[in-house]
C-alpha positions, 0 to 999 in steps of 0.5 A: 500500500502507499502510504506516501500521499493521503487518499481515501481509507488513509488515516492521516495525522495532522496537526493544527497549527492554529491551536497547536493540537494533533489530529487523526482522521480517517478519509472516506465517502460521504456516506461514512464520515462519522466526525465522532469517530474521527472519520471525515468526507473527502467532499469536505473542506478539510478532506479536499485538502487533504487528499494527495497531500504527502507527509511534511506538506503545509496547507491552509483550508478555509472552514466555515469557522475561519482558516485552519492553517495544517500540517501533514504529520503521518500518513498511514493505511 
């Protein structure tokens, strides 16, 4: 499996940068995402930018809540 970039089943760990706290989400379909239980669609905001992202990369992503501003820690399968 490559776990080089995030795409759908990977469970990425971020971290956001804007309240210096680490995150694990899983990418899935929009029929399964369960934020609860850490599993986000790659329809949403963060997903999108997410997906095909490498380990190490930096990003911004407009929320409706503002702009998070994340960073790609681990990548796994």
């Amino acid at each position: 499996m490559d776990t080089s970039k995030a795409y759908v089943l990977s469970t990425v760990t971020i971290h956001n940068k804007n309240v210096d706290k680490e995150m694990k989400y899983t990418l899935v379909s929009k029929d399964e995402a369960d934020f609860k239980q850490g599993k986000i669609s790659v329809d949403s905001p963060i997903g999108k930018a997410i997906l095909g992202r490498e380990v190490g990369e930096s990003f911004s992503v407009k929320v409706p809540a503002g702009k998070l501003e994340l960073e790609i820690l681990n990548i796994e399968r």
